[in-house]
C-alpha positions as CSV (number, residue, x, y, z in Angstrom):
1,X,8.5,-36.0,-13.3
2,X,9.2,-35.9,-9.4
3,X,5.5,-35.4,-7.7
4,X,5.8,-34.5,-3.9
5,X,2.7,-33.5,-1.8
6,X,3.2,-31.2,0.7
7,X,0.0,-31.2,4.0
8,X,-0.5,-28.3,6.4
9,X,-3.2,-28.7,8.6
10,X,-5.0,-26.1,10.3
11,X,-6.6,-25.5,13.7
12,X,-8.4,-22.6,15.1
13,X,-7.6,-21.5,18.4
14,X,-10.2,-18.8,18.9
15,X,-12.5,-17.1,16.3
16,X,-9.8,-16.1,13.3
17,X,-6.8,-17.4,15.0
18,X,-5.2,-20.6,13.7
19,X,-2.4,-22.5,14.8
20,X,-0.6,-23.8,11.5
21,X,0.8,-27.0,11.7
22,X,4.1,-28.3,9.2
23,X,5.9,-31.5,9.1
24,X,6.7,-32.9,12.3
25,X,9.7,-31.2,14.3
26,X,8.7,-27.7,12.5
27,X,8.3,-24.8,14.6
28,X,4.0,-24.3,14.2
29,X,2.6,-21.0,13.1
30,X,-0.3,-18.6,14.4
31,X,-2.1,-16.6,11.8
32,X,-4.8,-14.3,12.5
33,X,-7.0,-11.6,10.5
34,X,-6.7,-8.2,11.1
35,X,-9.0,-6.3,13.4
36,X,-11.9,-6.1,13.4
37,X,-11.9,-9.4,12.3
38,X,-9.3,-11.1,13.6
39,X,-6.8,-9.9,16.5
40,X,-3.7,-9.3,14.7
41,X,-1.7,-12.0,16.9
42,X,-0.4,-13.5,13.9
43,X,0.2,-12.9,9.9
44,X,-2.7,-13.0,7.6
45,X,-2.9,-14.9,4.4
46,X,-2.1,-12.0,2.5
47,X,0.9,-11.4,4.5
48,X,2.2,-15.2,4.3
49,X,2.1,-15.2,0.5
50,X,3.9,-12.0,0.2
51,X,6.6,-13.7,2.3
52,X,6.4,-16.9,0.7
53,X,7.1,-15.1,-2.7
54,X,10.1,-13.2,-1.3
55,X,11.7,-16.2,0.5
56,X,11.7,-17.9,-2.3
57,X,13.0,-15.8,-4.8
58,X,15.7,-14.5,-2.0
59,X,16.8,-18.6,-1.7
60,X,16.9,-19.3,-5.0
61,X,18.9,-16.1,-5.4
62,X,21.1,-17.0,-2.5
63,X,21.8,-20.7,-3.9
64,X,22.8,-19.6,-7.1
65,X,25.4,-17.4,-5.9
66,X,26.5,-20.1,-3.9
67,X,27.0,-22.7,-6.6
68,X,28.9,-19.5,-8.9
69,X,31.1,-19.2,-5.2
70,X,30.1,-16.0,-4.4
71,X,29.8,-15.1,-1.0
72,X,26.6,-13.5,-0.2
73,X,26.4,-11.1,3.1
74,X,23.4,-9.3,5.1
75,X,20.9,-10.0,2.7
76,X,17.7,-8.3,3.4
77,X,14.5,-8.5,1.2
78,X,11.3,-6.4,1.1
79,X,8.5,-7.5,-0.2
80,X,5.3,-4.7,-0.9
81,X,1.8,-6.0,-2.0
82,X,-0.4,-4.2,-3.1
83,X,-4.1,-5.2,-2.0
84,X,-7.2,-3.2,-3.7
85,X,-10.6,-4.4,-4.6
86,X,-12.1,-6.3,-7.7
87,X,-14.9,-5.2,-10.2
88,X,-16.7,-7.1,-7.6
89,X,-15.5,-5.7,-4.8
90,X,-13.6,-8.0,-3.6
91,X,-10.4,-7.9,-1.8
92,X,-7.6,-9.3,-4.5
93,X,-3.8,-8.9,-4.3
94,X,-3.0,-7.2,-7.8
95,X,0.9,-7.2,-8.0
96,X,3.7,-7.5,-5.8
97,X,7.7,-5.7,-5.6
98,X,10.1,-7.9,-4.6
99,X,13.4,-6.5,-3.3
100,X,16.4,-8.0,-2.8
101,X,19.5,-6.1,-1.2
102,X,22.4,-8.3,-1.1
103,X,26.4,-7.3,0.0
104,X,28.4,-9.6,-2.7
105,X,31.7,-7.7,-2.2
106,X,33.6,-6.1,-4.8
107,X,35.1,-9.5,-6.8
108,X,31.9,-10.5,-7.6
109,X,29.7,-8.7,-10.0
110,X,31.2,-10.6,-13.1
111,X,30.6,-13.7,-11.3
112,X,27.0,-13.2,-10.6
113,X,25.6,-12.3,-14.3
114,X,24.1,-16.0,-15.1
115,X,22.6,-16.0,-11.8
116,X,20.5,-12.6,-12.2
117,X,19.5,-14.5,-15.8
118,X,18.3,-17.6,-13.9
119,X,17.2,-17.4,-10.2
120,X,13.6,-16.1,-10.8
121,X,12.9,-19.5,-13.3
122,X,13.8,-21.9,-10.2
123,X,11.7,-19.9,-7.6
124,X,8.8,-22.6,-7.2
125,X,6.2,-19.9,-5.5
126,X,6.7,-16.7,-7.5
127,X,6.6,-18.8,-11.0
128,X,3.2,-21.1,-9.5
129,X,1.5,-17.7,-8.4
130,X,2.6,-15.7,-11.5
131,X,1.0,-18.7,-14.0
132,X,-1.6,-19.5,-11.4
133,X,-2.3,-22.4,-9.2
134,X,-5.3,-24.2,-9.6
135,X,-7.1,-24.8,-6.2
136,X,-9.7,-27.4,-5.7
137,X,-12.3,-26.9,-2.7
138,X,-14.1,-29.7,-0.5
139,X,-16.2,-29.0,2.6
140,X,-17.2,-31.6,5.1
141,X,-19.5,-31.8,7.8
142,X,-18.6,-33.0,11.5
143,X,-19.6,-36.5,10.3
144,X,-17.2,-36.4,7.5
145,X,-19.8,-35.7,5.1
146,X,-19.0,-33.8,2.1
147,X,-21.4,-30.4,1.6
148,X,-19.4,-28.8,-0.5
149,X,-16.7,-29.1,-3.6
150,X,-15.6,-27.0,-6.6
């Protein structure tokens, strides 16, 4: 089985803001909490994941049709989470719509069939965060002292 790791690394610019950092040569991100916490310069977490799970359902949708050589025009996808509070009272993200609008011309609905069977098993994000992703937690001090783990 192919393992790859994938590091982001993090950096707060002021109070909620961070600047998000990808491989190098990657354009960097700013996310940001909404007010009052936050000032609303950049997505929230929330927000990412919603757009993670449509990007990748939209490019795994997108390469299919590709490989089957259909051409795929002004494709635009909408993604609406819905966020509500736990028993707890907590602030969870319950279920997400993901929709895909796609132009594939008139020659091509016959063509397309296997990929509307297939391109939701090959999206990497939706499947992890349908089955659940196991997250482990560590906390260090300035000194590089470890105060906290799951």
């Amino acid at each position: 089985m192919d393992e790859k790791q994938i590091t982001v690394v993090m950096e707060q610019v002021n109070n909620f803001e961070f600047r998000i950092k990808f491989d190098p040569g990657m354009a960097e991100l700013i996310m940001d909490e909404p007010a009052p916490l936050g000032k609303d310069v950049g997505p929230n977490a929330s927000r990412i994941l919603s757009a993670a799970v449509g990007n990748c359902l939209t490019a795994s949708l997108l390469f299919c049709l590709q490989k089957a050589r259909v051409e795929a025009k002004n494709i635009k996808t909408t993604i609406s989470t819905t966020i509500n509070r736990n028993e707890k009272g907590r602030f969870r993200i319950p279920s997400s719509h993901v929709s895909i609008s796609i132009d594939i011309g008139s020659e091509a609905p016959n063509r397309i069939g296997q990929c509307l069977k297939l391109f939701e098993d090959f999206c990497i994000v939706t499947q992890s965060v349908r089955h659940g992703i196991p997250v482990t937690v560590d906390v260090k001090n300035q000194n590089g002292e470890e105060i906290y783990r799951s």
